[in-house]
N, C-alpha and C positions, 0 to 999 in steps of 0.2 A: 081501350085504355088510352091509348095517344087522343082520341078523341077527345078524352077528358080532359087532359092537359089545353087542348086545342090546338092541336098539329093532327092536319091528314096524315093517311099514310103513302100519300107519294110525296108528299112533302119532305114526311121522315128520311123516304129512301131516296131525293133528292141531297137531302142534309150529310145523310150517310157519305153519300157516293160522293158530292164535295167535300170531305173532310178528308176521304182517302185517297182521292186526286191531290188534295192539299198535303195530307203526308208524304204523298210518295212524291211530288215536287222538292217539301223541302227538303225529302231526306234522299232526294235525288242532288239539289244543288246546292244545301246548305249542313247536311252532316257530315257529309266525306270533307269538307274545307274546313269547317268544327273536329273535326276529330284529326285530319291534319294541323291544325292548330294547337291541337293538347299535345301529338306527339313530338311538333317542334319545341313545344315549349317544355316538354318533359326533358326532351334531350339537351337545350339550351340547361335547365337546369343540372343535368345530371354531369356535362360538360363543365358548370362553373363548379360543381364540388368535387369533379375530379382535376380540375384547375387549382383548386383552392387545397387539394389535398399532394399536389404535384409542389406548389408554392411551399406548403408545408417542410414538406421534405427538402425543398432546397434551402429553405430556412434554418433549417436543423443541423443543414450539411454545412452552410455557412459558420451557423454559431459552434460546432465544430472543431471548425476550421480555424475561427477567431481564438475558441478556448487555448486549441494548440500553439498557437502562435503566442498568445497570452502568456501560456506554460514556458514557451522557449525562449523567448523576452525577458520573463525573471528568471528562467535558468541561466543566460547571459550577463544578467545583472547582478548575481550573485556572485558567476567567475568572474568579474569584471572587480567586482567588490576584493573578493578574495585575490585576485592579481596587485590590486590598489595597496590591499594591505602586506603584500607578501615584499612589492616592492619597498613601502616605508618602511617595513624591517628593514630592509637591505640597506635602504641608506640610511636608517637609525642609524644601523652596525657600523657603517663605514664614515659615517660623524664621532663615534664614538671611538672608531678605532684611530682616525685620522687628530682627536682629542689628546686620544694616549700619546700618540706620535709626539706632538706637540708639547706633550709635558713631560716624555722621554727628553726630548733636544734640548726645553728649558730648565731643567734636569742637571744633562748633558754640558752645557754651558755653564750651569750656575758652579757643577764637579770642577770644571776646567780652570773658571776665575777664584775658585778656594784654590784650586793646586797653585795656580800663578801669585797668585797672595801669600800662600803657605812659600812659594818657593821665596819670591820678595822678599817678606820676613824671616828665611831660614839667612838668605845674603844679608842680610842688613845685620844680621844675627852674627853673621861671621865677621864682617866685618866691623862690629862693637867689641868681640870675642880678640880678633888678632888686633885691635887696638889695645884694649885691655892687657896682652899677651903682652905685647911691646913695649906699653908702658911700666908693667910689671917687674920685663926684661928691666928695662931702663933704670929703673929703680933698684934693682937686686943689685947689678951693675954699680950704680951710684953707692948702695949701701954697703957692696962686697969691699968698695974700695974703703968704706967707710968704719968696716968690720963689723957694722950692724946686723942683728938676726933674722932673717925672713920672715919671723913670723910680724915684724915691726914693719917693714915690708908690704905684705899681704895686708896688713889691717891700712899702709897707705895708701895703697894702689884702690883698698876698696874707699875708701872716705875721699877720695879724689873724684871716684867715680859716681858717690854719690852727690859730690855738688857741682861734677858737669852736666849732671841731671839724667844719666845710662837711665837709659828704658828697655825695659824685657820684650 
């Protein structure tokens, strides 16, 4: 049958025998460095996805970490807010109270210069009143000696008074 092909048969068993002198060479020198090469590069691989899953996780720890800080930032800026507005109450209240004060004294003042006006006018009052009095006098006097009646009197003292021009 090899015959027919046209291969003897120590030819064959030439061919044979060099092929498995050739296998076990190269799987003497080149499959142990071949299969050292897959398991490097298996473990290079399985290295970078446990790299990549080690990354992960401190990426997650990070943003975390960020979130928190995020949270206590506007927790901060809220008290911050709420202090802001707690104090402009405070000094709304002490403008406003510090207002009243202000228009207590102006108040205060305005009561004092009516009282000294009131009082002005109650003296200026009295003395129109003991002029009047003494003019009155004077005239009663005048008329007593004159035997005239007071009530002639009173109506002179007042027509006297009104053309020196007495103001109330």
């Amino acid at each position: 049958m090899l015959e027919a092909l046209g291969v003897n048969l120590t030819d064959f068993i030439f061919y044979v025998i060099n092929f498995l002198i050739l296998v076990g060479v190269l799987g003497k020198f080149t499959y142990k460095p071949f299969l050292n090469m897959l398991d490097t590069r298996k473990q290079s691989i399985q290295d970078a996805l446990d790299n990549a899953e080690l990354t992960n996780r401190r990426a997650d720890e990070k943003m975390e970490n960020y979130n928190k800080r995020i949270a206590k930032v506007e927790e901060e800026g809220r008290e911050i807010i709420k202090a802001a507005r707690v104090k402009a109450d405070a000094q709304a209240n002490d403008i406003i109270e510090e207002a009243h004060q202000q228009a207590d004294a102006v108040m205060a003042r305005a009561e004092a210069a009516i009282e000294k006006e009131k009082a002005a006018a109650m003296e200026e009052m009295r003395e129109e009143i003991a002029a009047l009095a003494l003019m009155a006098a004077e005239k009663i006097v005048e008329h007593e000696i004159q035997k005239v009646g007071q009530e002639a009197i009173v109506d002179e003292v007042i027509r006297q008074a009104r053309s020196r021009g007495w103001q109330s």
